[in-house]
N, C-alpha and C positions, 0 to 999 in steps of 0.2 A: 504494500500500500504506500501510495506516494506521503512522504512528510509534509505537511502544510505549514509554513509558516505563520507567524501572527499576523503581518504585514496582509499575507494573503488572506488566511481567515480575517480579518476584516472588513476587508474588501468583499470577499463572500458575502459576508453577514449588514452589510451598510444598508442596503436596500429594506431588511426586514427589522432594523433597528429603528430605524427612522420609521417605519409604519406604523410602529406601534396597536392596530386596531384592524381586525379581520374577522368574517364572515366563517363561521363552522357552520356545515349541514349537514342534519344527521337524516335519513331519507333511503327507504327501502320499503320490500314484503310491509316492515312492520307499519308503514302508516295505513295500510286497510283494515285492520282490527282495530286500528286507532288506540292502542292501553300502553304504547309507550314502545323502544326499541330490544327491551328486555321480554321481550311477551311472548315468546317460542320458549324461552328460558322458566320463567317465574309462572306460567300458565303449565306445562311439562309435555308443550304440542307433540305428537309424534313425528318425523320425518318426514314420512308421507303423509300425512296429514298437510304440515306447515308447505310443502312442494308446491301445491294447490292453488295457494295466493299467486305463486306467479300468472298461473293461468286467469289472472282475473288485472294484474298489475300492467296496464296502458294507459298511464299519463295524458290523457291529450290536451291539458291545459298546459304540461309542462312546457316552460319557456324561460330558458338558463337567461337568454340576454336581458330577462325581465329580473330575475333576482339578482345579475349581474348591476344592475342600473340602480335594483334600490341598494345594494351591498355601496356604490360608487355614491350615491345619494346619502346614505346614511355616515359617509367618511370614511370608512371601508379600503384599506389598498389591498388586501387579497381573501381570497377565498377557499374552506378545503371541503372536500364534498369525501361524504363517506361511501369509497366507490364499491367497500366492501365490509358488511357490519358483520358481528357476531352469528347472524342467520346463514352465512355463506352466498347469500345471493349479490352476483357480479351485476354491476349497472354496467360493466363493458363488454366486447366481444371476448371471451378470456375462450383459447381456443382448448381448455384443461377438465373443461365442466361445462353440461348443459344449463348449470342451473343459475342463468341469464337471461338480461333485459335482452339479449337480438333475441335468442333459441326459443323465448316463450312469449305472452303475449303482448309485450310491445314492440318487440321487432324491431329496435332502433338502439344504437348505441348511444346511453345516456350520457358517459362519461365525455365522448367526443365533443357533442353539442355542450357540453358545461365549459371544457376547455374553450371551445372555439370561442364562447359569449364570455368568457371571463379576458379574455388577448384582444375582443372588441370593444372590451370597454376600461381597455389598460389597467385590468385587476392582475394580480400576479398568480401563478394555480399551484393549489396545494391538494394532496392525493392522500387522504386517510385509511387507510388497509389494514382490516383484525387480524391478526396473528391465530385470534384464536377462530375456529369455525365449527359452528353446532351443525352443519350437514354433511360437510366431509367422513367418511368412516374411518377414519384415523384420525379424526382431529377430538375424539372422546378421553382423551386422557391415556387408551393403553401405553403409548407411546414412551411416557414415564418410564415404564418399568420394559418395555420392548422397543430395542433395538431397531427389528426391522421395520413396527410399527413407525417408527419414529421416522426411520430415514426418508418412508415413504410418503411420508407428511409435511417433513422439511423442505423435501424436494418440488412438493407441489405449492407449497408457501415461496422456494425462489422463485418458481416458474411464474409466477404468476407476478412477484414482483418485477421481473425482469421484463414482463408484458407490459406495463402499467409506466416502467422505462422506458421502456420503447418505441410503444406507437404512438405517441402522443406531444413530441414534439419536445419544447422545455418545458421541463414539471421544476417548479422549483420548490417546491416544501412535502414532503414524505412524513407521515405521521400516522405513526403504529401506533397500536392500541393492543390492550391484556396480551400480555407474553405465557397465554398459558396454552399448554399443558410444561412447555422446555422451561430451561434458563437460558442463557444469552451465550451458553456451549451450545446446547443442545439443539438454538435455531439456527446453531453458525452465524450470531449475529454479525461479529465483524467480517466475513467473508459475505454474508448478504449486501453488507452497507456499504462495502468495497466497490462488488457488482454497481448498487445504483449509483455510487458515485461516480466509477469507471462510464457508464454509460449518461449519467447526467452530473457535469462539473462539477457544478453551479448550486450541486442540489441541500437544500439546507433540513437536517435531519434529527427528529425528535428523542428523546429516551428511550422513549416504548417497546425497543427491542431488547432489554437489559444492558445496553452499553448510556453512558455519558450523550453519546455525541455532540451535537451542537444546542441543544438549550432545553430546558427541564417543564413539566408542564403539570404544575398543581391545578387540579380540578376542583370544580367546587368554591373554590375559595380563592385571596390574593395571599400570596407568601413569596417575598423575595427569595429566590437562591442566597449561596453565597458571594460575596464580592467578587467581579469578575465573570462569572456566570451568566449566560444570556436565560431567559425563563417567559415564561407565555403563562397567565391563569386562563382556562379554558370553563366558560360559565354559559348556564343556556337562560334566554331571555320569562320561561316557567322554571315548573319545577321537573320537567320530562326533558329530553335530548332530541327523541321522536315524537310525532304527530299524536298528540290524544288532545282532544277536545274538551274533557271535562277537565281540563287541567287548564284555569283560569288564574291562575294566580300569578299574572306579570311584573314583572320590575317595569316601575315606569322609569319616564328619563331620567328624573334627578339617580335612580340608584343607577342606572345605567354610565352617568356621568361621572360618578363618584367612583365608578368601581373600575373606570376608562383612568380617573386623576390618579386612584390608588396606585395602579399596575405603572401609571408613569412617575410617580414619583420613588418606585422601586427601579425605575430604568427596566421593565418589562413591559410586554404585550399583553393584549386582553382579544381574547379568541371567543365571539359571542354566537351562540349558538341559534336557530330556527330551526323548526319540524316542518317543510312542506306538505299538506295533504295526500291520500292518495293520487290525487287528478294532476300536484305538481303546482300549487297554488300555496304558495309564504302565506300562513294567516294573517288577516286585515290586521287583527289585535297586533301582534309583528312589527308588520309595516308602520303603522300610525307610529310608534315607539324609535323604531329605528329612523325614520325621516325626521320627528324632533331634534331627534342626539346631533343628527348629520345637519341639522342647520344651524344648532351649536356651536359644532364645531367649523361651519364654513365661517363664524365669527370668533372663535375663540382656539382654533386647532393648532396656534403657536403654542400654545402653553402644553400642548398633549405629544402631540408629534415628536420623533425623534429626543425626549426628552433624557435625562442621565439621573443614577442614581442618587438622589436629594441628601446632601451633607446638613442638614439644617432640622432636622426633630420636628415637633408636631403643632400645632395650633387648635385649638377649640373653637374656630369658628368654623371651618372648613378643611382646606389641606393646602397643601402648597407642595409645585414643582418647581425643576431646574432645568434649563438648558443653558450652555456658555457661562455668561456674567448675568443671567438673568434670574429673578425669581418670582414664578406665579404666585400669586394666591389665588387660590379658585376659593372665592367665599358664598356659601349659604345662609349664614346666621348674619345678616346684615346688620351694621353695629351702628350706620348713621355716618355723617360728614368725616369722623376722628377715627382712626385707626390705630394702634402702637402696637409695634412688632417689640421682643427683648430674645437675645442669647443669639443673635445673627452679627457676622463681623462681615466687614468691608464697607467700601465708603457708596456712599447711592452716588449715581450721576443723574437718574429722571426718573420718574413715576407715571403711569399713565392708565388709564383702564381700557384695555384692550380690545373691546368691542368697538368701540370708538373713537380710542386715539383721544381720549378728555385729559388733558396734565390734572396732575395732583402735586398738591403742595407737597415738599416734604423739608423734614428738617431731621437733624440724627446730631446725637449725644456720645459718649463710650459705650454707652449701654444699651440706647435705643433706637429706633428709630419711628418718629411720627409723624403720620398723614394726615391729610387735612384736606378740605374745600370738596369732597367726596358729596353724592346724592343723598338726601335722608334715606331715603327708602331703597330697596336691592332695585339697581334699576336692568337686571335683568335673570330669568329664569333658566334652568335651576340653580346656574352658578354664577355669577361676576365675577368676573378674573382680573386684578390689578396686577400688573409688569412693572417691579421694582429694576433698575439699569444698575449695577454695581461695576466695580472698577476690574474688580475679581472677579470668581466662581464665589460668589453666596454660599457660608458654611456655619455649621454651627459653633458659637461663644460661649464665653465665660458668662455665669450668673451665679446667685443663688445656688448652693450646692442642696442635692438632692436622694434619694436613695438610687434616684433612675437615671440619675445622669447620664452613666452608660451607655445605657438604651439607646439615646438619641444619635452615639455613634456606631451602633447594630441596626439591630431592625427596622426598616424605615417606615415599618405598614400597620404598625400597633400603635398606642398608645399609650402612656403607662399604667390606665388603670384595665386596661384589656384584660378580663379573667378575675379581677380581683374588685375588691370592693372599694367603689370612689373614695 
């Protein structure tokens, strides 16, 4: 395997750094029972029983360049489409198994059409492929304890990687999921990851196989890596990954914004998930959510983009980022014309609020720094972002000594009473 430098990993990784904020779609068999993408699993369908949905799964709503456009609408630079969930059903021509969107009845390679509308609307494409597979008949676990079981299952896990490499032009983000039934011997992962890199450069490659690679992905929740570590938190817009409908309980924008500032003030991505329906249609509920965020940020997406790991600890009105010599405050808890920042060192050069370009007064002591001639009211939803200009990188100061002082130079994404009693 070729040695990469740092220089070059870099340069590899600059593009998805700077993005910050991408589109997951979770999207197979399982959106016609509509209970979620676990429902062959936690229901104990049979085989052939679960087979059957294909015969019923023809999209004809489906229209990638339409999710491509609200993904680019809602501020979105890429997208990763689950070409292959834990049911084993291929959305591509996979030439290993019938049990495909061409072979059965939609007769159309999904994946293709995804690619093609994600490159038409200069999104970047990301290819999420389970490791693990409930139809395969090796992919049950014997495998663990047999040999040939095993090989025989590896083998059609490369092959079908190497297809998903191949015909499709540049894939740039590869994202496995459950490394089960092996370990990261047992799927050859660095001989896998070899392969897709040897056949795509460029290609930026998740943990999911049991190796490191290139950046770590807490689900569920935000949790910076460690220092130096690139990381993505991977979160769905309910409380499902796949399409169920009685599953109403949305993040509206403000958590959606919040949990965008979070991921950038750890210097990570935030990977926000959709169910499209059977038919291939993002729910309305979705959409309305995602188009607020995205005109947010077509006001406010300096403060989010590209931003670096925040040296400066926490605030109780909101949170605050860093890019350069800059520092956001994305504010929620609107405090009125007066603002005081304390424990941030370097000198301001200008203050302004960001939506608008409005200067703000400001004046700074050793210890503080205070704003002033600001609007009573938040004058805009869910977050106002003021852009402090510092001479430096904005870091955290001396103050008040405290039990948590630490803290503020760990973990960027808690706060000190997280878990404990204020």
């Amino acid at each position: 395997m070729k040695t990469e430098s740092k220089e070059q990993r870099d340069q590899r990784m600059a593009w998805w750094r700077d993005a910050t904020f991408g589109m997951f779609i979770h999207w197979g068999l399982y959106s016609i029972p509509g209970r979620g993408e676990w429902v062959m699993n936690r229901e104990n369908i049979p085989v052939e029983e679960y087979e059957k949905l294909a015969l019923q799964f023809n999209p004809r709503h489906y229209d990638p360049r339409a999710w491509a456009r609200l993904a680019r609408e809602a501020g979105m630079k890429y997208m990763v489409l689950t070409t292959k969930h834990h049911e084993g059903f291929c959305l591509w021509d996979s030439k290993l198994t019938d049990f495909t969107a061409v072979k059965t009845a939609a007769r159309r390679d999904l994946v293709k059409e995804f690619v093609d509308a994600c490159r038409a609307e200069g999104l970047k494409v990301g290819f999420y492929f389970s490791l693990m597979d409930w139809h395969h008949p090796d992919g049950d676990g014997r495998g663990a304890e047999d040999a040939a079981v095993r090989d025989r299952f590896v083998a059609f896990v490369h092959s079908q990687v190497r297809e998903l490499m191949t015909n499709y032009g540049k894939v740039d983000i590869l994202w496995y999921d459950v490394p089960w039934p092996c370990d990261a011997a047992g799927w050859r992962s660095a001989e896998l990851n070899a392969m897709a890199r040897d056949l795509q450069p460029h290609l930026i490659i998740n943990n999911r196989s049991g190796t490191p690679e290139d950046f770590g992905t807490p689900e569920g929740h935000v949790t910076a890596e460690a220092a130096g570590r690139d990381w993505e938190a991977c979160m769905t817009l309910n409380d499902n990954w796949g399409y169920y409908p009685a599953d109403t309980n949305w993040k509206n924008a403000h958590e959606v914004v919040k949990l965008l500032g979070e991921c950038a003030r750890g210097g990570g991505n935030l990977l926000l998930n959709v169910g499209p329906d059977p038919e291939g249609r993002i729910p309305e509920e979705s959409q309305v959510i995602l188009r607020e965020v995205g005109g947010w940020l077509r006001r406010n997406g300096e403060a989010i983009y590209g931003s670096q790991r925040a040296r400066v600890g926490w605030v109780n009105f909101g949170l605050m980022t860093v890019k350069g010599t800059t520092l956001y405050l994305l504010i929620d808890k609107w405090l009125g014309p007066e603002l005081t920042l304390g424990r941030i060192t370097g000198k301001v050069r200008g203050v302004r609020l960001l939506a608008t370009g409005q200067a703000v007064s400001v004046r700074q002591d050793d210890a503080r720094i205070f704003l002033s001639g600001m609007p009573e009211r938040l004058p805009e939803k869910p977050f106002s972002v003021v852009a402090i200009e510092f001479e430096d990188e904005p870091r955290h100061g001396s103050g008040p000594s405290c039990i948590w002082l630490t803290w503020e130079w760990g973990d960027p994404l808690k706060s000190p009473t997280d878990g404990k009693d204020a």
